[in-house]
Each structure stands twice: as structure tokens, then as C-alpha cells.
C-alpha positions as CSV (number, residue, x, y, z in Angstrom):
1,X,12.8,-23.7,28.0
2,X,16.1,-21.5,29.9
3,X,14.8,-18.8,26.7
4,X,11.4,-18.7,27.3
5,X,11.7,-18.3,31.0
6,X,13.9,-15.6,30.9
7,X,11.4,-13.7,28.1
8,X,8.5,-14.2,30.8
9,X,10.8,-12.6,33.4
10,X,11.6,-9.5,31.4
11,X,8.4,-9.2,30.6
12,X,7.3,-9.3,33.6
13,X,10.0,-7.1,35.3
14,X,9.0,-4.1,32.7
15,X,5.2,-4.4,34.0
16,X,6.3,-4.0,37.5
17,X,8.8,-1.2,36.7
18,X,5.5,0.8,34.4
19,X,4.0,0.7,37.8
20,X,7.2,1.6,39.8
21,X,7.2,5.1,38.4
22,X,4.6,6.3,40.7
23,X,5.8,8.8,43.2
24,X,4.1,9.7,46.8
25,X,4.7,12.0,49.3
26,X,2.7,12.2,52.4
27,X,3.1,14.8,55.0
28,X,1.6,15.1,58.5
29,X,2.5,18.1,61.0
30,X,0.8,19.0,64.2
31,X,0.6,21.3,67.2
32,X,-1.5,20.7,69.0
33,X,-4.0,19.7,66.7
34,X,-4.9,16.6,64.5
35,X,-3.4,16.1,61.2
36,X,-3.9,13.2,59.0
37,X,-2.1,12.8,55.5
38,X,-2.8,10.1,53.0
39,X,-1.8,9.6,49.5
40,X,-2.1,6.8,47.2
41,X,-0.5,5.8,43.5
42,X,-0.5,3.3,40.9
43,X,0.9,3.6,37.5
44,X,3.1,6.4,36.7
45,X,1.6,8.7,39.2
46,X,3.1,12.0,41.0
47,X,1.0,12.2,44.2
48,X,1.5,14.8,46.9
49,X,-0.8,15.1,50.2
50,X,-0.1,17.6,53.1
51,X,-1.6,17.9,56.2
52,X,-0.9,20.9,59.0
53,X,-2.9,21.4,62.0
54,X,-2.4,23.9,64.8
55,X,-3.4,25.4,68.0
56,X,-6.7,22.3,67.9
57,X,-7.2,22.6,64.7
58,X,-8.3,19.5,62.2
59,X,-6.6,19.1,58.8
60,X,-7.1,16.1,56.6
61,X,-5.6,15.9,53.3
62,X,-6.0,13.0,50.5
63,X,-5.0,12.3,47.5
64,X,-6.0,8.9,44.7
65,X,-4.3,8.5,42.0
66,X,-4.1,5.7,39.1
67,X,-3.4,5.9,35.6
68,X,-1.9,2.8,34.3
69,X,-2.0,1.8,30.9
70,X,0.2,4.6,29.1
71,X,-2.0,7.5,31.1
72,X,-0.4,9.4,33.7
73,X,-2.0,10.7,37.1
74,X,-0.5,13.7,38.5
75,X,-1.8,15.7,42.0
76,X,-1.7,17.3,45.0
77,X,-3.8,18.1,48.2
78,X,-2.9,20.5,51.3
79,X,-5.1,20.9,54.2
80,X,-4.0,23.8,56.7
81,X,-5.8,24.3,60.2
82,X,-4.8,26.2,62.6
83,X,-7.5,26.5,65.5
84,X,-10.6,25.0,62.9
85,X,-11.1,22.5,60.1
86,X,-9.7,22.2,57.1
87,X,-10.4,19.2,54.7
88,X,-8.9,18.8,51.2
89,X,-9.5,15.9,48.5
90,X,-8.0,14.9,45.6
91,X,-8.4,12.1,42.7
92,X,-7.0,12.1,39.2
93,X,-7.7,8.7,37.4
94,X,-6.1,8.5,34.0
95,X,-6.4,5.7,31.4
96,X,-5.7,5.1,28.0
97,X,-3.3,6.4,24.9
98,X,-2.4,10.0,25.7
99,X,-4.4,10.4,28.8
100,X,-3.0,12.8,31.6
101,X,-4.8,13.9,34.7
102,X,-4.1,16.8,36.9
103,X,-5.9,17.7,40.0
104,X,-4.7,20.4,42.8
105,X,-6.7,21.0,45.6
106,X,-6.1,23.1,48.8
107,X,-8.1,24.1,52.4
108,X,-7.1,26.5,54.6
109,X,-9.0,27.4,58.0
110,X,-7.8,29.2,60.9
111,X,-9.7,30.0,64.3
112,X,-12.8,27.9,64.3
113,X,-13.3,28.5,60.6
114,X,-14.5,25.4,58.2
115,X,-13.0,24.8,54.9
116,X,-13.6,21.9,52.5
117,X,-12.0,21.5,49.0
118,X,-12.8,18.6,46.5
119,X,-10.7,18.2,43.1
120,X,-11.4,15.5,40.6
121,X,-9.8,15.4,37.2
122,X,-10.3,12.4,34.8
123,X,-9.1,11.6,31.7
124,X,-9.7,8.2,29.9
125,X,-9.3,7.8,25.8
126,X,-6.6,8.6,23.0
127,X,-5.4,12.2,23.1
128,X,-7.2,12.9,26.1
129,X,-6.4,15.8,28.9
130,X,-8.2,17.0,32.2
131,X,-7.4,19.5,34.9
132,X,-9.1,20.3,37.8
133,X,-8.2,23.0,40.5
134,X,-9.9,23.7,43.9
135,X,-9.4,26.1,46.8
136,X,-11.0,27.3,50.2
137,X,-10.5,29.3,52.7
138,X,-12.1,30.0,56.3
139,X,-11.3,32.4,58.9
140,X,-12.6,33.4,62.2
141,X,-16.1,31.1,62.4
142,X,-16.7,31.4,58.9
143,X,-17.6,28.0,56.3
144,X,-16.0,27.9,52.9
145,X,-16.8,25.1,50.3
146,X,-15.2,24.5,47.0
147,X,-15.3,21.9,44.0
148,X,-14.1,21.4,40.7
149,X,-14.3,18.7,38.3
150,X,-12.8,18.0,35.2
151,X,-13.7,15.0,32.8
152,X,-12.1,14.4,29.2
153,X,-13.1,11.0,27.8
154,X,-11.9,11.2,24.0
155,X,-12.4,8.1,22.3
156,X,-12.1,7.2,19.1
157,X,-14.6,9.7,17.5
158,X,-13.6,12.6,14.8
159,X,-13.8,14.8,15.5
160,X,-13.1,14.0,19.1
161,X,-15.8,15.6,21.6
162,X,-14.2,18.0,24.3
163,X,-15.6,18.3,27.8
164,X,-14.6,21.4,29.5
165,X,-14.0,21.6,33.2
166,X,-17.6,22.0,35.2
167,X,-17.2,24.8,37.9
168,X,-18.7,24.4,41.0
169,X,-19.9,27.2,43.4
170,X,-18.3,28.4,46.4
171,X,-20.0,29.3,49.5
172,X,-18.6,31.4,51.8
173,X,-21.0,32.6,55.4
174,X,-19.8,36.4,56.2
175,X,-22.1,36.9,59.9
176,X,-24.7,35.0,59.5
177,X,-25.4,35.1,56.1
178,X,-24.5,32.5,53.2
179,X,-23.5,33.6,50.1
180,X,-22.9,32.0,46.4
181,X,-19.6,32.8,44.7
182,X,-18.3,31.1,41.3
């Protein structure tokens, strides 16, 4: 019985150290302004979240992570604001065999400007990979959007079906007027 206690034990002490590899940072700085950080993990996740805000300016930053089962789940999201709004995402959810997952995103606004950034990179299946990237940046009253989204769900098909990365447009308002940039 003394045996097949201590087997459970390990066995259960190397599932809780799979999931202990997950790293978080979370960073919040203001100046007279709001700044809100968050950043979450599970599995063997690098996250990194990094909010600034300045002068009244708003800056929210978050990051999601996941990838448990062998997959990995790597990210980061930065929000600057100094005087305006800046709001960055994140996600990266990874699952399966060789699955990694990768997603940067960043914001920066200064002076009344608006500046969102999304980022969402999922990979799920065998020899799976996805990246995603995302910036945008506001100055002086002007609105700045950006998105990007990455999906890679291999499974077990040959030959295996690859999904590239889907680019969103940016918009950017210059006086008045809106336009549409890739």
C-alpha cells in the first residue's frame, strides 16, 4: 500500500510541476493617469502584460494564456497612454502534441488619441504553430484600431492543412476623415 501511495504522489507532483512552468509578469505604472495590468497562465505559459499611463491618460493591458497538454503558450501585451487611451489584448491558447502559440500585441496613444490592439494566436493539433502580431498607434485626437489572428489546428490529416494568419485592417482618422490601412 506504502508503494502505491507514493507512485500516486509522484504522479501527481509531476502534473502540478507541468503546470508550474508557467511564467507571468504583470506591470502597472501611472502618473497621473489609470493603468490597469493583468495577465493570466496555465500550463507552460510565458505571459507578459504592461500597462503605462500618464498625464490622464487610460492604458489597459491583458494577456490569457493556456496551453497544457504538451502545447506551450507564449505572449505579451503593452498599453502606453500618456494624456488618451490606449487598450491592448492578448490570448494565445495552445493544445495538443507540438502545439506553440505566440501572440504580441501593443497600443500606444498620447494626447487625447485612441488606440486599441487585439492579438489572438491559437494552435491546437500535432505539429501545429500560430503567431499573431498587433500594433496601434494614436496621437493628438486621432483613433487607431488594429487586429490580427492566427489559427493553426493540424490534426491528424496528410497532408496536414495549413491556415495562414488572417490580417485585419487598421483604421487610422487623420482630421476628420477615416481611412483603411492593411
Amino acid at each position: 500500500m506504502t508503494r502505491f501511495t507514493t507512485s500516486f504522489a509522484f504522479a501527481a507532483l509531476c502534473l502540478i510541476a507541468a503546470d508550474a512552468n508557467a511564467q507571468v509578469t504583470a506591470s502597472s505604472y501611472s502618473s497621473g493617469g489609470t493603468a490597469v495590468a493583468s495577465a493570466s497562465g496555465r500550463g507552460n505559459t510565458r505571459l507578459n502584460a504592461t500597462a503605462i499611463a500618464r498625464n490622464g491618460g487610460y492604458a489597459s493591458a491583458n494577456m490569457n494564456g493556456r496551453g497544457t497538454n504538451g502545447g506551450f503558450a507564449s505572449g505579451r501585451s503593452t498599453a502606453i497612454a500618456n494624456g488618451g487611451t490606449a487598450i491592448s489584448n492578448g490570448t494565445s491558447i495552445a493544445n495538443g502534441w507540438g502545439a506553440r502559440s505566440h501572440v504580441n500585441s501593443t497600443a500606444r496613444s498620447s494626447w487625447g488619441g485612441f488606440a486599441q490592439s487585439n492579438g489572438q494566436a491559437i494552435a491546437n493539433g500535432n505539429f501545429s504553430s500560430a503567431t499573431a502580431n498587433a500594433g496601434a498607434t494614436a496621437r493628438w485626437g486621432q483613433r487607431s484600431f488594429s487586429a490580427a489572428r492566427a489559427v493553426d489546428n493540424r490534426g491528424w490529416v496528410t497532408p496536414q492543412p495549413v491556415y495562414q494568419p488572417s490580417v485585419q485592417p487598421a483604421y487610422q482618422t487623420y482630421g476628420g476623415q477615416t481611412y483603411r490601412g492593411w
